[in-house]
C-alpha positions as CSV (number, residue, x, y, z in Angstrom):
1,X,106.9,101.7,49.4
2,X,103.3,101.1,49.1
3,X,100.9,99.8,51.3
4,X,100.6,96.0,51.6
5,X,97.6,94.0,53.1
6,X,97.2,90.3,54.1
7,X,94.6,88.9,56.7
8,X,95.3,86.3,59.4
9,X,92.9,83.4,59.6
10,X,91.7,83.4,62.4
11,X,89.5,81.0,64.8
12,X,86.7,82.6,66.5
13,X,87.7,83.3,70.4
14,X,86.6,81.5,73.4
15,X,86.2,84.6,75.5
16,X,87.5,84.1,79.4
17,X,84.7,84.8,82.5
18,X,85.5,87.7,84.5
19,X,88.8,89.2,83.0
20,X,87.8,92.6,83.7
21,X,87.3,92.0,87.6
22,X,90.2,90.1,87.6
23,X,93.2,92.7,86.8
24,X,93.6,92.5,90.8
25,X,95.1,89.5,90.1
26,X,97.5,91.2,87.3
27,X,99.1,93.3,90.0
28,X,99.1,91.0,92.5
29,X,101.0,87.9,90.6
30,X,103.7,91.0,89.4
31,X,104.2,92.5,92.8
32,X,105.2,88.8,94.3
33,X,107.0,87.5,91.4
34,X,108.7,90.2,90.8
35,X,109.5,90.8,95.2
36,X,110.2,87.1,95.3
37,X,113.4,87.9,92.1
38,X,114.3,91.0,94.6
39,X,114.9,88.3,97.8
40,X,117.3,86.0,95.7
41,X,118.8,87.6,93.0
42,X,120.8,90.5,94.7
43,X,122.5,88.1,96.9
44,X,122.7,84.6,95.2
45,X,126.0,85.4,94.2
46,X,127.2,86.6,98.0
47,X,125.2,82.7,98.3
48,X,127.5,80.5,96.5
49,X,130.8,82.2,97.8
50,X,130.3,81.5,101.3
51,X,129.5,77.7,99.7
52,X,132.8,77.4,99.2
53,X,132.1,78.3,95.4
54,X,135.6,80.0,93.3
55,X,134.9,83.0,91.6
56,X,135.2,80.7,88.0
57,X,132.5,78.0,89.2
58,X,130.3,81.3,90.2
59,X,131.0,82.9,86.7
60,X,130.0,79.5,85.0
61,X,126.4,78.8,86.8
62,X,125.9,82.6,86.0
63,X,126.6,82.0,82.7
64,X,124.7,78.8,81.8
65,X,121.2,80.1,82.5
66,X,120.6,82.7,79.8
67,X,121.1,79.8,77.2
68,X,118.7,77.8,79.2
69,X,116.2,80.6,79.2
70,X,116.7,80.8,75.3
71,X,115.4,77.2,75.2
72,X,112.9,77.1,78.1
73,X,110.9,80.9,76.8
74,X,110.0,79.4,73.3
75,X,109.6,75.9,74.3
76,X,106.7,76.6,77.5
77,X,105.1,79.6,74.9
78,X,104.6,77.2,72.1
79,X,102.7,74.5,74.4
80,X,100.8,77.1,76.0
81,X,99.7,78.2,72.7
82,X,99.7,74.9,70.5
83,X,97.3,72.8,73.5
84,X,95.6,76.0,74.4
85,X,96.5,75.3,78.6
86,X,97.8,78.6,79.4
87,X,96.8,78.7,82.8
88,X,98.3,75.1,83.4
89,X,101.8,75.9,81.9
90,X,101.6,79.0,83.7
91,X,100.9,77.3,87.4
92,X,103.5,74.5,86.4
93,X,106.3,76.6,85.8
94,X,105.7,78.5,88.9
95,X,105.4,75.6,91.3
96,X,108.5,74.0,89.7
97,X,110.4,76.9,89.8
98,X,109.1,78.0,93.8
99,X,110.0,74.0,94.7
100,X,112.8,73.6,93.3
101,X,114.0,77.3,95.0
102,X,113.5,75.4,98.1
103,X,116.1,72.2,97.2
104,X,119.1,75.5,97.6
105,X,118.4,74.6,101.3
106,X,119.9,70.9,101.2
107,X,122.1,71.4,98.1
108,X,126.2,72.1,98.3
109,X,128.9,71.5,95.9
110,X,129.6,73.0,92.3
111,X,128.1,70.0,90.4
112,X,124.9,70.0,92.1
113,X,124.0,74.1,92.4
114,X,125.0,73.9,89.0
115,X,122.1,71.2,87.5
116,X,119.8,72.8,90.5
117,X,120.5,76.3,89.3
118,X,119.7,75.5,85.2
119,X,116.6,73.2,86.2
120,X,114.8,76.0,88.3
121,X,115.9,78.6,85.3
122,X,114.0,76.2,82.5
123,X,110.8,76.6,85.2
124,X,110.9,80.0,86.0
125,X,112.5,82.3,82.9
126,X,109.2,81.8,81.0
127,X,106.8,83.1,83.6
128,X,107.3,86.9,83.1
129,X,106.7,86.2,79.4
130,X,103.6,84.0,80.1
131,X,101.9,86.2,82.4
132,X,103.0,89.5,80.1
133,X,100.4,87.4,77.4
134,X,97.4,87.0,79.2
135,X,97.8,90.4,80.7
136,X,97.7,92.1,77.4
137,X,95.0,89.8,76.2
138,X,93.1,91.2,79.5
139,X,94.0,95.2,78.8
140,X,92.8,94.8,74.8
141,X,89.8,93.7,76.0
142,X,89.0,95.9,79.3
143,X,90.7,99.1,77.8
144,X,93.0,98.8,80.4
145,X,96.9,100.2,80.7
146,X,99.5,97.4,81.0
147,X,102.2,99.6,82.6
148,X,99.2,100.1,85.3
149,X,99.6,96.4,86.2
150,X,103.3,96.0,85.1
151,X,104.0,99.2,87.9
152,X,103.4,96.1,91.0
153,X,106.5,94.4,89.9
154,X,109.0,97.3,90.2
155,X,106.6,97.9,93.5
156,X,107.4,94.4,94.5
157,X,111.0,94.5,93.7
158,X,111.9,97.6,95.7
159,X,109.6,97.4,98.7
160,X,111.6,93.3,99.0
161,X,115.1,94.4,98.5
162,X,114.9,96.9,100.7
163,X,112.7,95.5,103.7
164,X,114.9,91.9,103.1
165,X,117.8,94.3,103.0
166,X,117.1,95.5,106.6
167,X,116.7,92.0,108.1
168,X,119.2,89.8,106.4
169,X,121.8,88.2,108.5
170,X,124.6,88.2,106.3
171,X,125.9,84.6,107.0
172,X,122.0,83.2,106.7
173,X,121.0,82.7,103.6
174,X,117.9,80.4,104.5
175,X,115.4,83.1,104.4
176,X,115.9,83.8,100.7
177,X,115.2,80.9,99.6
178,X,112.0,80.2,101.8
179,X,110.8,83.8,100.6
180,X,110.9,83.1,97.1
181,X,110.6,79.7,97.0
182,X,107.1,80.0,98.4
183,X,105.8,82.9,96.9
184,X,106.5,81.9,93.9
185,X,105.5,77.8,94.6
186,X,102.4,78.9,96.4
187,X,101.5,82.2,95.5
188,X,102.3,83.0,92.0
189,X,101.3,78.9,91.2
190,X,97.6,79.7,92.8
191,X,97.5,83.3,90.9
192,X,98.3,81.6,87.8
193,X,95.1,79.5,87.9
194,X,93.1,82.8,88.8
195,X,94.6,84.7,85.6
196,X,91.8,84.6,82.5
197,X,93.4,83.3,79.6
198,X,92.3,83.7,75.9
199,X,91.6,80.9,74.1
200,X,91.0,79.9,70.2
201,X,88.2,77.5,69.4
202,X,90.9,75.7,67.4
203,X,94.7,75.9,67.7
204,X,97.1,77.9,66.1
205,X,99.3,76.6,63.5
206,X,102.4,78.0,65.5
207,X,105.1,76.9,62.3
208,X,102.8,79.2,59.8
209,X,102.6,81.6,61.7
210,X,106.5,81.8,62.6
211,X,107.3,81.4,58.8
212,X,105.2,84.6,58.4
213,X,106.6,86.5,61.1
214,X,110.6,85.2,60.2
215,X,109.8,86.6,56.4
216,X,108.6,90.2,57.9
217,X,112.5,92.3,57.7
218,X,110.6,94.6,60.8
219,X,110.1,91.9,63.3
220,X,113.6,90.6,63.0
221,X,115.2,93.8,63.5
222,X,112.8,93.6,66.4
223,X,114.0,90.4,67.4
224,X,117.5,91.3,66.7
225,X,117.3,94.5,68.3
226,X,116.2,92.6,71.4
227,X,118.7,90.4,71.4
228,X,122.0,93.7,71.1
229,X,119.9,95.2,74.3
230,X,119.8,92.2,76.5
231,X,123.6,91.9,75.7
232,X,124.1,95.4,76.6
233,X,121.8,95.1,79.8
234,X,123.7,92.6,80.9
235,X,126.8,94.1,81.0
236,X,125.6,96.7,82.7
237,X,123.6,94.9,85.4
238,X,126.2,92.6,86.4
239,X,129.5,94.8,86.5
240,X,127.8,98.1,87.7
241,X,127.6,97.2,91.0
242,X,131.2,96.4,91.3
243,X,131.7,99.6,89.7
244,X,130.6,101.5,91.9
245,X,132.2,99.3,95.1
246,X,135.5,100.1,92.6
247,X,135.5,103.7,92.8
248,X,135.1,103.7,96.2
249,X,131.2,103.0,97.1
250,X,129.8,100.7,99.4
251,X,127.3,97.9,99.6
252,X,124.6,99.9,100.5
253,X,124.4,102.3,98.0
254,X,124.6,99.7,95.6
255,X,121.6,98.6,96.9
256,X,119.8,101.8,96.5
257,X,121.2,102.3,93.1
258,X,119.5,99.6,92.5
259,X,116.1,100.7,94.3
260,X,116.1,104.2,92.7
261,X,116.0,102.3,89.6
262,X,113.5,100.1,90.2
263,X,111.4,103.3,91.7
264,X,111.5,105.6,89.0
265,X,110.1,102.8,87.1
266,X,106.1,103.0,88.4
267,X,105.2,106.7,88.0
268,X,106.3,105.7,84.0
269,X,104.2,102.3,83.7
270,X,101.3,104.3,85.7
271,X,101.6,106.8,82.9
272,X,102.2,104.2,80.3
273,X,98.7,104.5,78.5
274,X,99.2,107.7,78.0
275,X,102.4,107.4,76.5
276,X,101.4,104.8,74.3
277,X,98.1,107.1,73.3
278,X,100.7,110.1,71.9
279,X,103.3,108.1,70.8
280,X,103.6,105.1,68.2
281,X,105.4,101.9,70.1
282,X,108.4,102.2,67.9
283,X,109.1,105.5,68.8
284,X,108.8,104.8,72.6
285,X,111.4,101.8,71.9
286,X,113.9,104.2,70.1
287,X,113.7,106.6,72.6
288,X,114.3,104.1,75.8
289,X,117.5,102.5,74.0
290,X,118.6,106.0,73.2
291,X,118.1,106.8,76.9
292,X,120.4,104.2,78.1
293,X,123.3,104.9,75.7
294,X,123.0,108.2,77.5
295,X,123.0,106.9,80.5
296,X,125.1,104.1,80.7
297,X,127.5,106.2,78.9
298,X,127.4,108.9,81.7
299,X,128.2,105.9,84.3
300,X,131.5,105.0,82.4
301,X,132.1,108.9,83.2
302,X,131.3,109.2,86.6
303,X,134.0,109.5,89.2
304,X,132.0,108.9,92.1
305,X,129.3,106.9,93.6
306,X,127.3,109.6,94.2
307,X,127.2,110.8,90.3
308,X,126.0,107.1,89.4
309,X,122.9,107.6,92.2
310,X,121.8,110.8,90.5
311,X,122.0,108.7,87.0
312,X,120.6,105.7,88.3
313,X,117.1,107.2,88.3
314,X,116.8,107.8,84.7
315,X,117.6,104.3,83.8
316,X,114.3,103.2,85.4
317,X,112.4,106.4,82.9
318,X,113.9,105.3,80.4
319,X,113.4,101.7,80.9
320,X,109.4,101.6,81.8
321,X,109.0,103.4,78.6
322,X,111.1,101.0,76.2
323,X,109.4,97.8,78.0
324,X,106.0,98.8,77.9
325,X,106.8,99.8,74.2
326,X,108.0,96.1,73.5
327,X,105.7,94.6,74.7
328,X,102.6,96.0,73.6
329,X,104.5,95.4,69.9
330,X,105.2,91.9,70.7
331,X,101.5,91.1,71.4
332,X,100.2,93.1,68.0
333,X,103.0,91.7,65.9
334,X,101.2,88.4,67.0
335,X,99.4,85.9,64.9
336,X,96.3,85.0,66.5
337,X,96.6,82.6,69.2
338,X,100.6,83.1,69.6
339,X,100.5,85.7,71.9
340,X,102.6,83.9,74.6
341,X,104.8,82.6,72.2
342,X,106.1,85.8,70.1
343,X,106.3,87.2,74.2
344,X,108.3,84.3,74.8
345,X,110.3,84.6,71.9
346,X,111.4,88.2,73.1
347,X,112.3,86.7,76.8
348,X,114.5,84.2,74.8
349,X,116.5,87.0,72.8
350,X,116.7,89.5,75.5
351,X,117.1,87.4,78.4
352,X,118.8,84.2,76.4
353,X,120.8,84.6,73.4
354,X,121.8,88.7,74.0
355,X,122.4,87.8,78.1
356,X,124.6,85.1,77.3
357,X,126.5,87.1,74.9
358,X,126.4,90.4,77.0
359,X,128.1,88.6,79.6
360,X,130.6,87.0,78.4
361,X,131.8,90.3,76.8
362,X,131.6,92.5,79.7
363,X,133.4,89.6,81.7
364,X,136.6,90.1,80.0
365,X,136.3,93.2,79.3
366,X,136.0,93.8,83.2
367,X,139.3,92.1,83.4
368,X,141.2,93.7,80.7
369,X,140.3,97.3,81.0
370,X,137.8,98.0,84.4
371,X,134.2,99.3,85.0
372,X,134.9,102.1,82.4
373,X,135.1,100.1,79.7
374,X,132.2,97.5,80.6
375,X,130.3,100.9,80.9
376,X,130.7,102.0,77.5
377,X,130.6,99.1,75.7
378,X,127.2,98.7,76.8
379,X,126.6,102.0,76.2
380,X,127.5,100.9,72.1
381,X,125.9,97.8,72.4
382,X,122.7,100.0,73.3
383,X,123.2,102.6,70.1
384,X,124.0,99.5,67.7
385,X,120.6,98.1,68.8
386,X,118.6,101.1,68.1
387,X,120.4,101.7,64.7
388,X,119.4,97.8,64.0
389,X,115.8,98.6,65.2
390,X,115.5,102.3,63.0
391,X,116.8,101.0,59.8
392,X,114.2,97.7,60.1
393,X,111.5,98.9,57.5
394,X,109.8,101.1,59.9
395,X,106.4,101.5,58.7
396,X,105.1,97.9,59.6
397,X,102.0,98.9,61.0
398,X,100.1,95.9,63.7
399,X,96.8,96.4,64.8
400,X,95.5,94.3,68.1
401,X,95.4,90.7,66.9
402,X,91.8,90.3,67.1
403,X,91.2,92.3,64.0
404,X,91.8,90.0,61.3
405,X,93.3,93.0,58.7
406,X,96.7,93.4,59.2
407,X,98.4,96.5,57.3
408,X,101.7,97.5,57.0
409,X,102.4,101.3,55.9
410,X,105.7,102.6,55.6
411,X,104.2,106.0,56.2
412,X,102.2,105.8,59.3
413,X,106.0,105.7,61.6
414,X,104.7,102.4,63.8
């Protein structure tokens, strides 16, 4: 397998004002996006049941959104990147997403949470993606650490869900949606015009460039491999929590399953430049899904609640490891100028395509068999998406995309 070389042509940069003084606003756009998810998400479901909502209509408008998300991530990554208006794609999604948030306070009836529920999704799945691209457009160029700005988000999250935890009344609802409807409307949609964006004197030629990454057999394993651990993510997110209510837990320490998670994850993105200085990205990857076979699988085992709160710790190691990892490839498998869409791309099979899938599985698998089962068939899905990942050609060596030379050697283990 010898070493193969091929160079990118690439536009010269417009470089951004400022992107070194502005990682504040890195951290600060994670830590309320990221606490607005925490106000909604853990209780949208408790939401639409007191609306009246059966437990099928619930299961459908949970179902529905990952196949949006597979559409809207691509779709708002490629106009970013084809007109070069990052910043305004960026704010747009994040106002229409925070506003539309709002309309849960006059909407009832299936029919209509239904269209509102898929309309904010196709605003606000691609924003994680987006801001993830100019974030590590602004670390390549400062020397920064991403997982140093990623660590606000899990910050965010757990400092929300806990303080909303404390003050929610549990028949008013209203406050959720005025917490992240306004964060994100206001807040994130103001940060997102503060956020440096690089830009290309000319624009990409985004089918070229997807041609060239679709013929490379190590990005799609990546992308496939993405799409087997979103499916298994997802039926682990969704059905642990009743888990552990069905062997006998309680709605609080499903909560703080959930926080420990989310806790363990910043001392791990703190530490992520260094991890990412000893160790190639693939190996971080491999090691993260291997992680959560382990521990997903040990879930599936556990005969109380309290055995899941000592795992639930090592999901959030595990997991700041394997995202950093992915998305520090993502950007350096990039053609110049695509950054936010091969991001985006990711979003769409993790959070799209293997969501939808995930779901559906562990849905009927939680009728058929229980938690158990959901539990280790995630714990599969997780092992079948590493195998996918370590048999994908793994030499395919990316430098940052600003270098023009891009070298794949099937020696070097990247």
């Amino acid at each position: 397998m010898g070493r193969i070389t091929w160079r990118w042509s690439q536009p010269p940069l417009v470089q951004p004002q400022g992107s070194s003084s502005r990682l504040w606003v890195a951290k600060l756009y994670y830590f309320l996006f990221f606490g607005a998810l925490a106000g909604l998400v853990p209780y949208f479901n408790v939401y639409l049941e007191q609306q009246g909502l059966s437990g099928a209509e619930i299961g459908l408008i949970g179902s529905i959104p990952p196949l949006i998300a597979l559409v809207s991530n691509p779709f708002w990554g490629a106009v970013a990147d084809r007109w070069q208006i990052h910043q305004q794609v960026l704010a747009l999604c994040a106002l229409g997403a925070g506003l539309l948030s709002l309309a849960f306070l006059w909407t009832t009836g299936f029919w209509p949470l239904l269209l509102l529920v898929n309309i904010m999704i196709f605003f606000r799945a691609p924003v994680p993606a987006l801001v993830d691209s100019a974030v590590m457009a602004m670390v390549n160029r400062t020397g920064a650490a991403y997982g140093r700005q990623r660590l606000f988000g899990s910050l965010g999250f757990v400092l929300f869900s806990f303080g909303l935890g404390q003050v929610l009344v549990l028949n008013e609802f209203s406050i959720i949606f005025w917490l992240h409807g306004l964060i994100i409307a206001v807040g994130c949609s103001v940060l997102s015009l503060l956020l440096p964006m690089e830009k290309l004197s000319e624009p990409p030629n985004l089918l070229r460039g997807l041609q060239t990454l679709g013929r490379e057999p190590t990005y799609v394993s990546f992308l496939t491999m993405n799409v087997l651990m979103g499916a298994g993510a997802a039926g682990f997110i969704n059905f642990v929590g009743l888990h552990i209510l069905d062997i006998g837990g309680t709605q609080a320490q499903v909560g703080v399953a959930f926080a420990l998670n989310a806790a363990m994850e910043v001392p791990i993105m703190f530490m992520s430049g260094v991890l990412l200085a000893h160790f190639p990205q693939r190996r971080l990857i491999l090691v993260g899904l291997l992680g959560f076979v382990a521990v997903y699988f040990s879930i599936g085992l556990a005969s109380s609640p309290l055995l899941i709160l000592i795992f639930m710790p090592l999901l959030g190691f595990f997991y700041a490891a394997y995202w950093v990892a992915v998305v520090t490839y993502a950007n350096r498998a990039a053609p110049p100028g695509m950054q936010a869409t091969v991001q985006s791309l990711v979003a769409a099979a993790q959070g799209g395509l293997g969501w939808a899938l995930g779901s559906i599985v562990a849905g009927l698998l939680w009728d058929a068999a229980g938690g158990a089962a959901v539990m280790f068939a995630a714990a599969a899905m997780m092992l079948s998406s590493a195998l996918v990942f370590w048999i994908g050609r793994p030499g395919w060596k990316i430098r940052p995309a600003q270098i023009h030379v891009v070298e794949r050697n099937h020696m070097d283990g990247q």
